[in-house]
PyMOL Python script that loads the backbone (N, CA, C, O; Angstrom):
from pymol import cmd

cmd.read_pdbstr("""\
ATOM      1  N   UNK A   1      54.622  93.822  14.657  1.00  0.00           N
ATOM      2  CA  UNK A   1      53.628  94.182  13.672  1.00  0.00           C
ATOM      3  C   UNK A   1      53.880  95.606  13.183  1.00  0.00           C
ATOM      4  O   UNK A   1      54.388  96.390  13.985  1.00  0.00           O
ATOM      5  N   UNK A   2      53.568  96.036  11.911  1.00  0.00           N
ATOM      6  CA  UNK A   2      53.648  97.031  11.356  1.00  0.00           C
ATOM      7  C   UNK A   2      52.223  97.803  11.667  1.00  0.00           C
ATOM      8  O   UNK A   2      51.184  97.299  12.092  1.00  0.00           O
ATOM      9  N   UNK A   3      52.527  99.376  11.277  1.00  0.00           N
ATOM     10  CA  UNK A   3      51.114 100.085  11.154  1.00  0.00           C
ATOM     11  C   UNK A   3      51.078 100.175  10.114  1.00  0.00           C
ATOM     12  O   UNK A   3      52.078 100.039   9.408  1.00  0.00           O
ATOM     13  N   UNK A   4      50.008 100.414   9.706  1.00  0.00           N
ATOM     14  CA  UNK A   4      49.770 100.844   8.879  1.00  0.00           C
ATOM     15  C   UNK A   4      50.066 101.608   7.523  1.00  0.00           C
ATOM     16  O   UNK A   4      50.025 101.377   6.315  1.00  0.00           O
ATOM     17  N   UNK A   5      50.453 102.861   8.559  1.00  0.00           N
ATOM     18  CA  UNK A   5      51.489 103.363   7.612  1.00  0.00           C
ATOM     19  C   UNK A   5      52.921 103.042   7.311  1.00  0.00           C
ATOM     20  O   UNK A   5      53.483 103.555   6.342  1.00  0.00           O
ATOM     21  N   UNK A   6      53.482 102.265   8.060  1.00  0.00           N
ATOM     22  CA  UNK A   6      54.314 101.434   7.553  1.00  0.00           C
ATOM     23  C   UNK A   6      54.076 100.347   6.269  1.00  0.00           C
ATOM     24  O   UNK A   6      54.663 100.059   5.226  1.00  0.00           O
ATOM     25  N   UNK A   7      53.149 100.026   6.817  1.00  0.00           N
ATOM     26  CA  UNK A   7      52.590  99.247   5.323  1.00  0.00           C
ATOM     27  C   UNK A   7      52.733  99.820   4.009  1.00  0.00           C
ATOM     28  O   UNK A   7      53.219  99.323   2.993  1.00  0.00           O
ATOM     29  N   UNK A   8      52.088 101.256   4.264  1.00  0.00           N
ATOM     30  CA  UNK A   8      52.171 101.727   2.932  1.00  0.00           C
ATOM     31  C   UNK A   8      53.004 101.977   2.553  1.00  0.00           C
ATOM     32  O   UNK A   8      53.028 101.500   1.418  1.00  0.00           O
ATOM     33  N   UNK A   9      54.155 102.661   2.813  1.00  0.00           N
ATOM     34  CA  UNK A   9      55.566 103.707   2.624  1.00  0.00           C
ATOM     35  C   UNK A   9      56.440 101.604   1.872  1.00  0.00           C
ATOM     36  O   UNK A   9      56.965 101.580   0.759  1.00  0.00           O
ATOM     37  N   UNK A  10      56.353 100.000   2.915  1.00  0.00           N
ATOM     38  CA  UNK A  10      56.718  98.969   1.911  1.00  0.00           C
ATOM     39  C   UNK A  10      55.860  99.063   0.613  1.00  0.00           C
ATOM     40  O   UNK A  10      56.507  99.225  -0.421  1.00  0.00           O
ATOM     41  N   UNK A  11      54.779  99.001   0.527  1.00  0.00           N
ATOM     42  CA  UNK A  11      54.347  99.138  -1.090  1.00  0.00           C
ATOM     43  C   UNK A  11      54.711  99.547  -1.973  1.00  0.00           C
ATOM     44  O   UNK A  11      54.750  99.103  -3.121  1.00  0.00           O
ATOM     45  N   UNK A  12      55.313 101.284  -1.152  1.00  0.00           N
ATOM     46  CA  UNK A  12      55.670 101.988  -2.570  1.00  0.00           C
ATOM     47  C   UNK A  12      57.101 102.006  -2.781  1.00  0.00           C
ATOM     48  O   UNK A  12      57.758 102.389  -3.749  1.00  0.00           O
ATOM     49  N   UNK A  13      57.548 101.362  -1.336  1.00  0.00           N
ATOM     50  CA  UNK A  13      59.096 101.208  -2.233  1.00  0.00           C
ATOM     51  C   UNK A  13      59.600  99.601  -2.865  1.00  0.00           C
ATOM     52  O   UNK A  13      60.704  99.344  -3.345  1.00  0.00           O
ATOM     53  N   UNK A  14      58.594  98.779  -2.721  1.00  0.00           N
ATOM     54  CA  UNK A  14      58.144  97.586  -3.408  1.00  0.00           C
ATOM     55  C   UNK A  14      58.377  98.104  -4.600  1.00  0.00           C
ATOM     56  O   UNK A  14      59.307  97.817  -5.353  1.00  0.00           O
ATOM     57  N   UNK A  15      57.188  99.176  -4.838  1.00  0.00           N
ATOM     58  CA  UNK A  15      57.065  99.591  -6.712  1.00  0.00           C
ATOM     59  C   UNK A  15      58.212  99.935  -6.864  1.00  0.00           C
ATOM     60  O   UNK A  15      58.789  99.241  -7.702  1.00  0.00           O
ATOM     61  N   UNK A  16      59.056 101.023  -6.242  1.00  0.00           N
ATOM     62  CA  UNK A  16      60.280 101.455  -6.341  1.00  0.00           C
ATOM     63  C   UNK A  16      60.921 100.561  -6.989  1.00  0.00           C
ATOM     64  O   UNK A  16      60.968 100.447  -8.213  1.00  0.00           O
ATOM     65  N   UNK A  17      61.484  99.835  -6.114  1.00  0.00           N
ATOM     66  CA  UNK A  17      62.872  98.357  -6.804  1.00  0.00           C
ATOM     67  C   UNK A  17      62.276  97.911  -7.992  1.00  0.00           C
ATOM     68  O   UNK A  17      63.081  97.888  -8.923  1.00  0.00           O
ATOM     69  N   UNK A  18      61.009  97.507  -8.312  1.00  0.00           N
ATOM     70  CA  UNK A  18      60.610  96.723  -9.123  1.00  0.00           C
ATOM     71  C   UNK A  18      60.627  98.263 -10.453  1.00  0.00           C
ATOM     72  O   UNK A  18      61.301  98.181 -11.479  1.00  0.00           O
ATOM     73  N   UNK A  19      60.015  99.155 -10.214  1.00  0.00           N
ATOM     74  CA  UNK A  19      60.488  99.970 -11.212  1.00  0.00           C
ATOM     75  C   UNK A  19      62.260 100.197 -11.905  1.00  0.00           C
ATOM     76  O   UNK A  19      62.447 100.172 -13.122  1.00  0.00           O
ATOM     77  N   UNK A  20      63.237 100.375 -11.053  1.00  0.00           N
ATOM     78  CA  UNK A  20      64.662 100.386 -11.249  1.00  0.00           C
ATOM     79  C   UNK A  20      64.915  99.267 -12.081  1.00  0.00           C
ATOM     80  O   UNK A  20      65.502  99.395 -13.155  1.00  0.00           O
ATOM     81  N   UNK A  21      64.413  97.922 -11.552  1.00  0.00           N
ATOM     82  CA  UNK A  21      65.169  96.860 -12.653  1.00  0.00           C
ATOM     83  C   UNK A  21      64.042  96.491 -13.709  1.00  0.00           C
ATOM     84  O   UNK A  21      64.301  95.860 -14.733  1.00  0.00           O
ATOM     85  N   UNK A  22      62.967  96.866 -13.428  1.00  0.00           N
ATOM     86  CA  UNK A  22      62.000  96.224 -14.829  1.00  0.00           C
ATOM     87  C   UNK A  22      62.157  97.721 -15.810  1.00  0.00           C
ATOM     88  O   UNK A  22      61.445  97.718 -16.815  1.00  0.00           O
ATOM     89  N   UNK A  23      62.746  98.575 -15.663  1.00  0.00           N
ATOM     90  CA  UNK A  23      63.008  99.267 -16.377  1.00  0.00           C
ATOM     91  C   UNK A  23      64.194  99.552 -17.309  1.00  0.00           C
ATOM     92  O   UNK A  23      64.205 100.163 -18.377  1.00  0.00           O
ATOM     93  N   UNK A  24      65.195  98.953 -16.632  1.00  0.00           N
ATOM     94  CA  UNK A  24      66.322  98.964 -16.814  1.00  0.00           C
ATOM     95  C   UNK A  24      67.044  99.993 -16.609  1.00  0.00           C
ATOM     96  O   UNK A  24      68.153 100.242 -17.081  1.00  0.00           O
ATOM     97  N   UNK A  25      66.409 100.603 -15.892  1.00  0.00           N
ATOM     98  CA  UNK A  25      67.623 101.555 -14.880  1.00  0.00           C
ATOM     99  C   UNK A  25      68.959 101.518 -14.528  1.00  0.00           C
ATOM    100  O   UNK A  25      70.015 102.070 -14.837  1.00  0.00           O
ATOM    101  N   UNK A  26      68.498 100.589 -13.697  1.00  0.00           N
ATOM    102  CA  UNK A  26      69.535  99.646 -13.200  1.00  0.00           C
ATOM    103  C   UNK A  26      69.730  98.250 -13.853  1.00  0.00           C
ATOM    104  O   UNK A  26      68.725  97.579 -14.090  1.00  0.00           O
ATOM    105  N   UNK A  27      71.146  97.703 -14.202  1.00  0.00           N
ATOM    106  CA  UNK A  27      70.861  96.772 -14.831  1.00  0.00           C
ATOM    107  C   UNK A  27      72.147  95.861 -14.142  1.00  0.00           C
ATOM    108  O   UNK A  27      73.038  96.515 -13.600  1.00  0.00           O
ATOM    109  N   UNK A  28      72.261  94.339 -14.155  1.00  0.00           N
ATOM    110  CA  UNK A  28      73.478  93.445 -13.894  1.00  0.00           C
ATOM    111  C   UNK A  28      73.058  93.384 -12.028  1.00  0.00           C
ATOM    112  O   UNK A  28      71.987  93.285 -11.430  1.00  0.00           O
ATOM    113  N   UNK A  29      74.367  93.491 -11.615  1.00  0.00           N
ATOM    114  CA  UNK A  29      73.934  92.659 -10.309  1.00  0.00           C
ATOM    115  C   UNK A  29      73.425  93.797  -9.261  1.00  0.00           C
ATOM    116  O   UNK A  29      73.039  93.501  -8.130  1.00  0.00           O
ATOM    117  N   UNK A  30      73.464  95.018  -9.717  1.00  0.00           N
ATOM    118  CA  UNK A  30      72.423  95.828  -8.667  1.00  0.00           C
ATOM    119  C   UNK A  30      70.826  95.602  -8.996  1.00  0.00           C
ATOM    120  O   UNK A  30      69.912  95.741  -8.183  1.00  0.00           O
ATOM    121  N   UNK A  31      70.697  95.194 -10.476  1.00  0.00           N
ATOM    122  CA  UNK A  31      69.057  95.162 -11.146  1.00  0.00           C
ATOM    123  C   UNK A  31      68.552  93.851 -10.299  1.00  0.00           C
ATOM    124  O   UNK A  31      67.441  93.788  -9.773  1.00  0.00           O
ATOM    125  N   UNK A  32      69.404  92.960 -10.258  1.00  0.00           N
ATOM    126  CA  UNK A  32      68.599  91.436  -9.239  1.00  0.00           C
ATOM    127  C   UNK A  32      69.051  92.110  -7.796  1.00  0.00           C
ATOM    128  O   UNK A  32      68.257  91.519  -7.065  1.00  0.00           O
ATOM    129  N   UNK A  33      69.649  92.779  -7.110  1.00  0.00           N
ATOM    130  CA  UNK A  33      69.514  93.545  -6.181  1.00  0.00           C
ATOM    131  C   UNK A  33      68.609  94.251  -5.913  1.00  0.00           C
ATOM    132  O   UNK A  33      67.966  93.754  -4.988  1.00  0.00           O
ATOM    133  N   UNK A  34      68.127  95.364  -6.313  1.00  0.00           N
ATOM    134  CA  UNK A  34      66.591  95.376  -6.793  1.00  0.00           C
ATOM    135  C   UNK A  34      65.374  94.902  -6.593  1.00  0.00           C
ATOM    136  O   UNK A  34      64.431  95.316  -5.918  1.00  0.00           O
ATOM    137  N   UNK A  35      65.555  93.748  -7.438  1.00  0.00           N
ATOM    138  CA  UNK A  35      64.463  92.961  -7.636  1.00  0.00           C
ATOM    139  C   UNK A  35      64.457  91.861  -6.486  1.00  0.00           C
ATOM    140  O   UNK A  35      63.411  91.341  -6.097  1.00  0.00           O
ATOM    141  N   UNK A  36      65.473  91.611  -6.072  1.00  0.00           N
ATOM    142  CA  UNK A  36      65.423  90.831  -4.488  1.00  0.00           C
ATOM    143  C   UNK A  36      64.954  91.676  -3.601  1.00  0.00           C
ATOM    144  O   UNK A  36      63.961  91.201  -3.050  1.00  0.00           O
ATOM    145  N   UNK A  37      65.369  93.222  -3.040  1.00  0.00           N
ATOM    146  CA  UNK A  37      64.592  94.223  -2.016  1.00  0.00           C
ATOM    147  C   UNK A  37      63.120  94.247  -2.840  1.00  0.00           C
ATOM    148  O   UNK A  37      62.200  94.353  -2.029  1.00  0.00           O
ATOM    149  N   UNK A  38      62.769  94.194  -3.895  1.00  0.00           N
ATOM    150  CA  UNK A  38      61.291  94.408  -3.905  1.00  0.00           C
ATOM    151  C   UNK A  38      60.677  93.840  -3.287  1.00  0.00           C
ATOM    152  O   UNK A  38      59.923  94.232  -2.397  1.00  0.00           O
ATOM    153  N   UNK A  39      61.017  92.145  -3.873  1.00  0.00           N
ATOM    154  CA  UNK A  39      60.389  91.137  -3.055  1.00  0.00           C
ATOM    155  C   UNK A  39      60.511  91.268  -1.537  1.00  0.00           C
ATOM    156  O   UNK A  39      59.384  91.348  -1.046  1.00  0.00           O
ATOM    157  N   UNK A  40      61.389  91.313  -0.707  1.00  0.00           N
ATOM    158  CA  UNK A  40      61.362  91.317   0.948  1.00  0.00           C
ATOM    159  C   UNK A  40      60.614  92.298   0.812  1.00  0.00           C
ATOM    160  O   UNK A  40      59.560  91.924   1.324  1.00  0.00           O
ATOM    161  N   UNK A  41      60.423  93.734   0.301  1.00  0.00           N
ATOM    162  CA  UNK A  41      59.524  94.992   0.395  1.00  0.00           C
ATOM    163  C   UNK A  41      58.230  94.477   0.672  1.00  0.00           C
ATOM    164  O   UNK A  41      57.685  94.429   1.775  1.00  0.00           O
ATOM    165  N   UNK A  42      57.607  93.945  -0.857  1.00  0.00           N
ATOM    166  CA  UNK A  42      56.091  93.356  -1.200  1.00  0.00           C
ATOM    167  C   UNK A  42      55.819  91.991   0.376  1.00  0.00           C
ATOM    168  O   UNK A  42      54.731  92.154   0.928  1.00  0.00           O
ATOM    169  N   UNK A  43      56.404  91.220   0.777  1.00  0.00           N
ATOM    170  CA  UNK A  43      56.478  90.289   1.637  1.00  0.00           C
ATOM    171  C   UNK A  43      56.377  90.677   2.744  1.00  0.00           C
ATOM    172  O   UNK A  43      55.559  90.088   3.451  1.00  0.00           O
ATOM    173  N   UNK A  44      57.281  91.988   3.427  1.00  0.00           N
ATOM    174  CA  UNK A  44      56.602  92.304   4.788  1.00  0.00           C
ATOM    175  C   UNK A  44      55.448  93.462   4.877  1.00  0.00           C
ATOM    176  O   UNK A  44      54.834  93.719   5.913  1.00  0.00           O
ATOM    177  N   UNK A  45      55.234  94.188   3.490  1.00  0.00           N
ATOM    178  CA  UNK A  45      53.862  94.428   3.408  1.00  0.00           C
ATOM    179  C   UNK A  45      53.164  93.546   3.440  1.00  0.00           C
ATOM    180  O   UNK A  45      52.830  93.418   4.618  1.00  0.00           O
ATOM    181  N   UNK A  46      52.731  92.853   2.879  1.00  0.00           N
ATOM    182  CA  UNK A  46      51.768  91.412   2.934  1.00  0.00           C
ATOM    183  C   UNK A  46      51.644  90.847   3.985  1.00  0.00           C
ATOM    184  O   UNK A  46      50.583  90.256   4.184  1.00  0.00           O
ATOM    185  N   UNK A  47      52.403  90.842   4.733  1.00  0.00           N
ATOM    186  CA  UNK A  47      52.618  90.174   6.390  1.00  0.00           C
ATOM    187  C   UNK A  47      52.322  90.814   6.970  1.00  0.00           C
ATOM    188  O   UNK A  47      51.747  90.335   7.947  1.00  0.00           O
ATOM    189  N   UNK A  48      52.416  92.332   6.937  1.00  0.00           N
ATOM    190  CA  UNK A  48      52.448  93.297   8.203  1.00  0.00           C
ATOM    191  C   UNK A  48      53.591  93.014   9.225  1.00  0.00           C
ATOM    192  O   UNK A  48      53.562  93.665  10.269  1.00  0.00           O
ATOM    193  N   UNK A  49      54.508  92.191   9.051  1.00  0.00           N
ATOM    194  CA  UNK A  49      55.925  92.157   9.809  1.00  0.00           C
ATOM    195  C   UNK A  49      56.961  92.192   9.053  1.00  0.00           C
ATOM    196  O   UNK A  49      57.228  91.789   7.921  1.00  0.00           O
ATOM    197  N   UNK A  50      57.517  92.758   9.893  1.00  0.00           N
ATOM    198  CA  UNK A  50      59.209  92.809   9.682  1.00  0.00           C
ATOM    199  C   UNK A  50      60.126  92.250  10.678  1.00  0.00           C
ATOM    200  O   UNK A  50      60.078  92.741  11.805  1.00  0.00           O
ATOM    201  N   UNK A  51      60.925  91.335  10.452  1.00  0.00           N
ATOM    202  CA  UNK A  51      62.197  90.964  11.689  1.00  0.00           C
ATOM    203  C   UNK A  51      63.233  92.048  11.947  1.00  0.00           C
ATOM    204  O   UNK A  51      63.769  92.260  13.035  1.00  0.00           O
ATOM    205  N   UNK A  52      63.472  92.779  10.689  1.00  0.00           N
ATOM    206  CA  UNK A  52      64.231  94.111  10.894  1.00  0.00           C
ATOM    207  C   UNK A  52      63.834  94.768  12.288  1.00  0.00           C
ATOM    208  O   UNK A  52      64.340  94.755  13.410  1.00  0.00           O
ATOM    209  N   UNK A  53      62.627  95.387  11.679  1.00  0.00           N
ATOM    210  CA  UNK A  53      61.387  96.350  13.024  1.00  0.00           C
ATOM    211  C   UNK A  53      61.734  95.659  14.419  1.00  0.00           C
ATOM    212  O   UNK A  53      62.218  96.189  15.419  1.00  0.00           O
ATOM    213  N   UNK A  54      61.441  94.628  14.262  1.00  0.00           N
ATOM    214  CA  UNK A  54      61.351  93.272  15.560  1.00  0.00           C
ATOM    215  C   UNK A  54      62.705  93.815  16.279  1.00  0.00           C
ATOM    216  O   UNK A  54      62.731  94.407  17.358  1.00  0.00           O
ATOM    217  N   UNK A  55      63.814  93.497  15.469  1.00  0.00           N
ATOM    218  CA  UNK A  55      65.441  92.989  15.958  1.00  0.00           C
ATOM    219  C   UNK A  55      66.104  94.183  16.332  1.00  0.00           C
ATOM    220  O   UNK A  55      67.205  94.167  16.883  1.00  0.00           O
ATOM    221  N   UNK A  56      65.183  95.721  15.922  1.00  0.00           N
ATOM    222  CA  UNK A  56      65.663  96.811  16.259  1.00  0.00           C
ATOM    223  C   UNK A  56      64.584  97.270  17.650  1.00  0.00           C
ATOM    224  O   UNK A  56      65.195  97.740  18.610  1.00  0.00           O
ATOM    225  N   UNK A  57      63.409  97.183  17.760  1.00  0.00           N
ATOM    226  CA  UNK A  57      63.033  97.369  18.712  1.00  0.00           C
ATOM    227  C   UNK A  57      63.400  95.979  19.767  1.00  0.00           C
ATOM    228  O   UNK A  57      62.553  96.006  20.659  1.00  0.00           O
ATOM    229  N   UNK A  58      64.175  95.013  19.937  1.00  0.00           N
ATOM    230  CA  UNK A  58      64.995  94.558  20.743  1.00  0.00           C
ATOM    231  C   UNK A  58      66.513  94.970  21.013  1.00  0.00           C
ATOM    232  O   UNK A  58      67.216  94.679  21.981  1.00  0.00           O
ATOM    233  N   UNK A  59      66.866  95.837  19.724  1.00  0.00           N
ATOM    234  CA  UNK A  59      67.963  96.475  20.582  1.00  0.00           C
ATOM    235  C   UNK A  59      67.903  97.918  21.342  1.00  0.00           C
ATOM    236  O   UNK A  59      68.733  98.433  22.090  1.00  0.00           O
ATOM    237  N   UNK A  60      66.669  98.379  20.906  1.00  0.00           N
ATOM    238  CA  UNK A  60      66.598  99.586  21.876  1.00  0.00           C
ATOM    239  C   UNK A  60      67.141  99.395  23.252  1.00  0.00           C
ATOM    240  O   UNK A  60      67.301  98.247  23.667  1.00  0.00           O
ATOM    241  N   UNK A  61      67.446 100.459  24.016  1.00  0.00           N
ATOM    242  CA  UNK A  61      67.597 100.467  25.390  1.00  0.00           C
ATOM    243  C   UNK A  61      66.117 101.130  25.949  1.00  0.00           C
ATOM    244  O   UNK A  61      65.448 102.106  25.607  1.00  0.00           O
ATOM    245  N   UNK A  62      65.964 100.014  27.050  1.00  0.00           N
ATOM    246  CA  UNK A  62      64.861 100.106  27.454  1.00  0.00           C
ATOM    247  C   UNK A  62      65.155 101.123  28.957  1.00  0.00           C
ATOM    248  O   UNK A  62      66.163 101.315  29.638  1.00  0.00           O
ATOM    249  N   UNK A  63      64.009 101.525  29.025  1.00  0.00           N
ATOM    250  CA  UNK A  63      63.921 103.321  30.043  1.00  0.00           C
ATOM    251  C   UNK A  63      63.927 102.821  31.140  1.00  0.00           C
ATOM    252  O   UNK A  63      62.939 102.175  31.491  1.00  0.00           O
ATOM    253  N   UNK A  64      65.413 103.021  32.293  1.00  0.00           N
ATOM    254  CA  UNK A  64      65.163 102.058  33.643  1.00  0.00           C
ATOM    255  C   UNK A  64      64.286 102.758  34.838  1.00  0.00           C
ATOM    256  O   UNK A  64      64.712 103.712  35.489  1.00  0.00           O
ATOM    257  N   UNK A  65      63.435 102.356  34.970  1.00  0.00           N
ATOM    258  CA  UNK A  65      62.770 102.819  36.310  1.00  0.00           C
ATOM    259  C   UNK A  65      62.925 102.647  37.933  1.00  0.00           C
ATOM    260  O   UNK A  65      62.962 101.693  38.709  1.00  0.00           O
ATOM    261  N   UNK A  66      63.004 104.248  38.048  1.00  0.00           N
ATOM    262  CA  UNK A  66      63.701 104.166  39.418  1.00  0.00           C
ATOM    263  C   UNK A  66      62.474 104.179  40.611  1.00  0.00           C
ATOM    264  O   UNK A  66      61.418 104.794  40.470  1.00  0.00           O
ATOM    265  N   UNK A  67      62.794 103.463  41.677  1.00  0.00           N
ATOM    266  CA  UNK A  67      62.177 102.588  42.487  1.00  0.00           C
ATOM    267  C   UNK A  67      62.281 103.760  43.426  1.00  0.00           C
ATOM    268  O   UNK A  67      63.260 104.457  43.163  1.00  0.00           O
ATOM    269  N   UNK A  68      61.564 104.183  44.442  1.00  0.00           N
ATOM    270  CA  UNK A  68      61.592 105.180  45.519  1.00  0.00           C
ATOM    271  C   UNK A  68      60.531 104.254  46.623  1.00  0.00           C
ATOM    272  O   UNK A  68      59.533 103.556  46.450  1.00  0.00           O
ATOM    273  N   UNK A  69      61.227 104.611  47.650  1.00  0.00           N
ATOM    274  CA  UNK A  69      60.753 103.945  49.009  1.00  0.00           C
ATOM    275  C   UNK A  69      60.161 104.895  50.049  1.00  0.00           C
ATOM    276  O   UNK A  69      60.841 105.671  50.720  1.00  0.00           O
ATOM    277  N   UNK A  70      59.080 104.791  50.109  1.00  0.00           N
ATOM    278  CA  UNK A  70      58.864 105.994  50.909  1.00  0.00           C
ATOM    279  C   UNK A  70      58.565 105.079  52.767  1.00  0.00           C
ATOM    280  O   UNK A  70      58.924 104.024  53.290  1.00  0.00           O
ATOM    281  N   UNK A  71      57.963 105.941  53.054  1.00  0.00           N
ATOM    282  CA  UNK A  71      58.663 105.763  54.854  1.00  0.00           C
ATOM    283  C   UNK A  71      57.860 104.111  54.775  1.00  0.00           C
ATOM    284  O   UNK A  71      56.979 104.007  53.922  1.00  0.00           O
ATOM    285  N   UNK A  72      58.212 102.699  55.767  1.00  0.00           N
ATOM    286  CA  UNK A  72      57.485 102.494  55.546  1.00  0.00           C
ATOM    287  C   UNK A  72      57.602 101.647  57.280  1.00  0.00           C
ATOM    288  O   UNK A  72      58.075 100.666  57.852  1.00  0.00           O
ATOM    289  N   UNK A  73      56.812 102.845  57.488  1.00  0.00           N
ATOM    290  CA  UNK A  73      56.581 102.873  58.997  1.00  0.00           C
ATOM    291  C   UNK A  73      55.128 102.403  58.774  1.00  0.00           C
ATOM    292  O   UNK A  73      54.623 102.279  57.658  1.00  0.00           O
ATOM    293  N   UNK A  74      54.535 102.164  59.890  1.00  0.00           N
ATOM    294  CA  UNK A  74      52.709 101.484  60.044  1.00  0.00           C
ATOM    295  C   UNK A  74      52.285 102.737  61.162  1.00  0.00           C
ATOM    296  O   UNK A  74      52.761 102.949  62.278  1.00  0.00           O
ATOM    297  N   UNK A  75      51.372 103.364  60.534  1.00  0.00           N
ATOM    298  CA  UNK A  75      50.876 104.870  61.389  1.00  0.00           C
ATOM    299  C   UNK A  75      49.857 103.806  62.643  1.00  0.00           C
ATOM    300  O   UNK A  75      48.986 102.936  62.621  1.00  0.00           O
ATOM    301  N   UNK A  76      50.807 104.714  63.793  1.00  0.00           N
ATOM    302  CA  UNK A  76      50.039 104.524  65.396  1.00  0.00           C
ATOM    303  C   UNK A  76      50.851 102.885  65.893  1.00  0.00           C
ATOM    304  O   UNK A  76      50.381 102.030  66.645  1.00  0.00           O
ATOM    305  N   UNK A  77      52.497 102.873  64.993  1.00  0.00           N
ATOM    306  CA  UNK A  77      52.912 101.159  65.713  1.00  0.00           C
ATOM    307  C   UNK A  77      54.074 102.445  66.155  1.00  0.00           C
ATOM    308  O   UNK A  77      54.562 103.351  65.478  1.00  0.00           O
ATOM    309  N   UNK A  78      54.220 102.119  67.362  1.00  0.00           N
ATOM    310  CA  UNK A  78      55.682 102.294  67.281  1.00  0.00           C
ATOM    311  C   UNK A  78      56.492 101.515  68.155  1.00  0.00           C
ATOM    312  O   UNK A  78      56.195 101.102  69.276  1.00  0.00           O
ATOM    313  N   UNK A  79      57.969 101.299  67.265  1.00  0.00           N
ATOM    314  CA  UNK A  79      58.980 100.053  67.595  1.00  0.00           C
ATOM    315  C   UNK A  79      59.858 100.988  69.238  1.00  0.00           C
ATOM    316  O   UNK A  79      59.999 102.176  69.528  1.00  0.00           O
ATOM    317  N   UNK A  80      60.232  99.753  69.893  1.00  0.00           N
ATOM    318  CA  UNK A  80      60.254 100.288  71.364  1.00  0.00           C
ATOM    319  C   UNK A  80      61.904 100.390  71.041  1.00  0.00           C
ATOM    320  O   UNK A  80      62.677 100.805  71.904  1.00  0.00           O
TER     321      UNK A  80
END
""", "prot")
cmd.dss("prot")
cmd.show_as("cartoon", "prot")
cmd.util.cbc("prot")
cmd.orient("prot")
């Protein structure tokens, strides 16, 4: 899931793409380039997900935690 502000920052680069080719900025096969990232833009705003987000926080390396053993004697046993 996205926050929030993730949400917002897809909106406005939604408008972004869709500004470049409905303007003609950009025009030919970067302008439907463009206009294809708008759409995935506008879509995982609308969702609040991304598989990107997802597929990168599964490749993180996850923080290994180290295990410590402390004595583990039983106070007042003692082994003969």
């Amino acid at each position: 899931m996205l926050t929030n502000k993730q949400v917002s920052w897809r909106y406005v680069a939604c408008l972004f793409f869709y500004f470049l080719s409905g303007s003609g900025f950009v025009s030919g096969w970067a302008g439907a380039i463009c206009g294809v990232l708008g759409t995935i833009e506008l879509a995982t705003a609308l969702l609040h997900y991304s598989p990107l987000v997802e597929a990168l926080m599964m490749l993180r390396p996850v923080k290994a935690k180290t295990i410590t053993f402390a004595e583990l004697s039983v106070s007042g046993h003692r082994v003969p």
